[in-house]
C-alpha positions as CSV (number, residue, x, y, z in Angstrom):
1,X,-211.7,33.6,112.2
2,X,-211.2,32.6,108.8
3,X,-211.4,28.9,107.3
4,X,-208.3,28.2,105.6
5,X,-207.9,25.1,103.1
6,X,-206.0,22.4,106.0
7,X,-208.9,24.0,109.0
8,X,-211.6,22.8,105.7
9,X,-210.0,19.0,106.1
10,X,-207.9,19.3,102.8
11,X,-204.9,17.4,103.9
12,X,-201.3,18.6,103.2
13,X,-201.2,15.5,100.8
14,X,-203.5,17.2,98.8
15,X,-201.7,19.8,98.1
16,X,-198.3,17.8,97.3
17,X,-199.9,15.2,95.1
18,X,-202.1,18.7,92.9
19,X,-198.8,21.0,93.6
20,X,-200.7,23.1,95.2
21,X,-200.0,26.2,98.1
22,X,-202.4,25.9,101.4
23,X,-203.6,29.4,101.9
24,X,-202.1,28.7,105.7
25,X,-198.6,28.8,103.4
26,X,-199.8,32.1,101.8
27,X,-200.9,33.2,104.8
28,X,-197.2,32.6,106.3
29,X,-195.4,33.9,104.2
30,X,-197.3,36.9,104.2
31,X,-196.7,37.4,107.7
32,X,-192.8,36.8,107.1
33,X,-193.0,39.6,104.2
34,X,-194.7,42.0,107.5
35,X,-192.0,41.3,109.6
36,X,-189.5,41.9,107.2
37,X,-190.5,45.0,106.0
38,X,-190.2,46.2,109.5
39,X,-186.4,45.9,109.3
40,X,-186.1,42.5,110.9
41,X,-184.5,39.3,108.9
42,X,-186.3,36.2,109.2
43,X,-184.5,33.2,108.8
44,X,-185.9,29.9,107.5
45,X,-183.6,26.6,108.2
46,X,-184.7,23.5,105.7
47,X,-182.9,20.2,104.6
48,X,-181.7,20.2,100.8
49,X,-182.9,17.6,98.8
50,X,-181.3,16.7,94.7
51,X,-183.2,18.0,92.1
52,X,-183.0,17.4,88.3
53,X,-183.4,20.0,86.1
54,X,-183.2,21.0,82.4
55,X,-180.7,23.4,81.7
56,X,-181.8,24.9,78.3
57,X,-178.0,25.5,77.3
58,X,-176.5,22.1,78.1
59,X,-177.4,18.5,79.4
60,X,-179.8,18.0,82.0
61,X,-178.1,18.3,85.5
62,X,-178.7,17.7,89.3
63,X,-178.6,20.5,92.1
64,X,-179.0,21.0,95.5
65,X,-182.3,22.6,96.2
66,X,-184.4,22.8,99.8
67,X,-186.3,20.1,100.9
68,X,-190.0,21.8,101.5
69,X,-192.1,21.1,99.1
70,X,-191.4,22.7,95.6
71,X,-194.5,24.8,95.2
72,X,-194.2,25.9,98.7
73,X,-190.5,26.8,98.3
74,X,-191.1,29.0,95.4
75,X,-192.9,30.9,97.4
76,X,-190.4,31.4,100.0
77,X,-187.4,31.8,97.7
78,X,-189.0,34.6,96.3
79,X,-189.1,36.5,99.4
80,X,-185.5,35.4,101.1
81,X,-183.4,38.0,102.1
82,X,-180.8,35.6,102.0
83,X,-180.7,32.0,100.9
84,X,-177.0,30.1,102.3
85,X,-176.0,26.4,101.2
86,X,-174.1,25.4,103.6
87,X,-171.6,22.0,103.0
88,X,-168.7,20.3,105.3
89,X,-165.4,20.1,103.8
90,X,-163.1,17.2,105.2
91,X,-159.4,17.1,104.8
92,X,-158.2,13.9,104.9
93,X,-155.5,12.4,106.9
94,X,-153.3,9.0,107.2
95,X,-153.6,7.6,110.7
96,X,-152.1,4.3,110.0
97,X,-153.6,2.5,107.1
98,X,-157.0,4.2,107.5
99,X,-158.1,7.4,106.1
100,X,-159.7,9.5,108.6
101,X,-161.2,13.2,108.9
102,X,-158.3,15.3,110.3
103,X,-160.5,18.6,109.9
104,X,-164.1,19.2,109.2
105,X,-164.9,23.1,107.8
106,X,-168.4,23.9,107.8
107,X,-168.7,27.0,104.4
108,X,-171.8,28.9,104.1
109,X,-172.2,30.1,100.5
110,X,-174.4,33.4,99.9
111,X,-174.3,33.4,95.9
112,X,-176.1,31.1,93.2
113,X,-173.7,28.6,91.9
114,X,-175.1,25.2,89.3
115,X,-174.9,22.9,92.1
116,X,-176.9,25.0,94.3
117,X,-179.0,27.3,95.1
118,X,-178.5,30.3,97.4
119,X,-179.1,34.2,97.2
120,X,-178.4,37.5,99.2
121,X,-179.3,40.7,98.7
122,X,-177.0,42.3,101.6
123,X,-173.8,42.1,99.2
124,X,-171.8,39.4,101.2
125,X,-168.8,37.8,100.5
126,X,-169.4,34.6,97.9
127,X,-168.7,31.8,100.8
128,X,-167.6,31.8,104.7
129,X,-166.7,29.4,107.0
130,X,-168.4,29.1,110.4
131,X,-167.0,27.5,113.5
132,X,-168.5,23.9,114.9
133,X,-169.8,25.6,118.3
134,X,-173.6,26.6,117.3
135,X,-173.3,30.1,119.2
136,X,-170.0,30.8,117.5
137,X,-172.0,29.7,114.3
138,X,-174.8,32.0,115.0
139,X,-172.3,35.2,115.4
140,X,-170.2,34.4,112.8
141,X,-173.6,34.6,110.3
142,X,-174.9,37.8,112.3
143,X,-171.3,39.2,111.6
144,X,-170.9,38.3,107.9
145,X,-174.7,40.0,107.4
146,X,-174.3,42.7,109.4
147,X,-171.2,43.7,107.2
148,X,-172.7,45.4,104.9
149,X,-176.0,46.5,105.7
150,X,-175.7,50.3,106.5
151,X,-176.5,51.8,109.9
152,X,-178.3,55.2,110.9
């Protein structure tokens, strides 16, 4: 079997503090790329994190980016499929004196925007919303992928 960098007692640190990609992360995301070339969509779920960047026609500004770490992300986001940011929206209502959340929408967005990142390459609609119930979440994404990829 072969040694890879974390089996040879690097530690992950290592890697983070010298921005540098384990060969178990190359090794992954090869195996992704395999599965996905066989027709199947692999879906990766990370936290976002804010990241500064320079943008070379304007000020610097912040955007939501995931929260893996960056070199191992660039990896990844080179391969996705699909890439969604997904955000609540609240709509406020007056219950008394206090503001509360009369309705929470959950949006998926598929398309690069400044504040985010996000990517498909199945031609979907910009942004959806998804129901609260996770199985209802699930099919709802399945349905909005699923609408335009062709079939035999």
């Amino acid at each position: 079997m072969e040694q890879t960098d974390l089996a040879n007692g690097e530690s992950l640190e290592y890697f983070i503090k010298y921005n540098k990609v384990p060969a178990e992360w190359k090794i992954f995301d090869a195996k992704l790329g395999k599965i996905n070339q066989k027709g199947i969509i692999v879906i990766q779920i990370a936290h976002t994190a804010v990241e500064k960047f320079e943008n070379p026609m304007g000020e610097e500004e912040s955007r939501y980016t995931s929260s893996i770490v960056k070199k191992f992300w660039e990896i990844s986001k080179r391969n996705a499929d699909i890439i969604l940011f997904g955000k609540y929206e609240r709509t406020k209502s007056k219950a008394g004196t206090e503001n509360v959340d009369a309705a929470i929408k959950r949006i998926l967005f598929t398309q690069f925007r400044d504040a985010f990142q996000a990517k498909n390459r199945f031609g979907m609609i910009p942004y959806f919303e998804v129901p609260s119930v996770p199985s209802e979440m699930w099919n709802t994404l399945w349905n909005e992928i699923y609408r335009n990829i062709p079939r035999d």
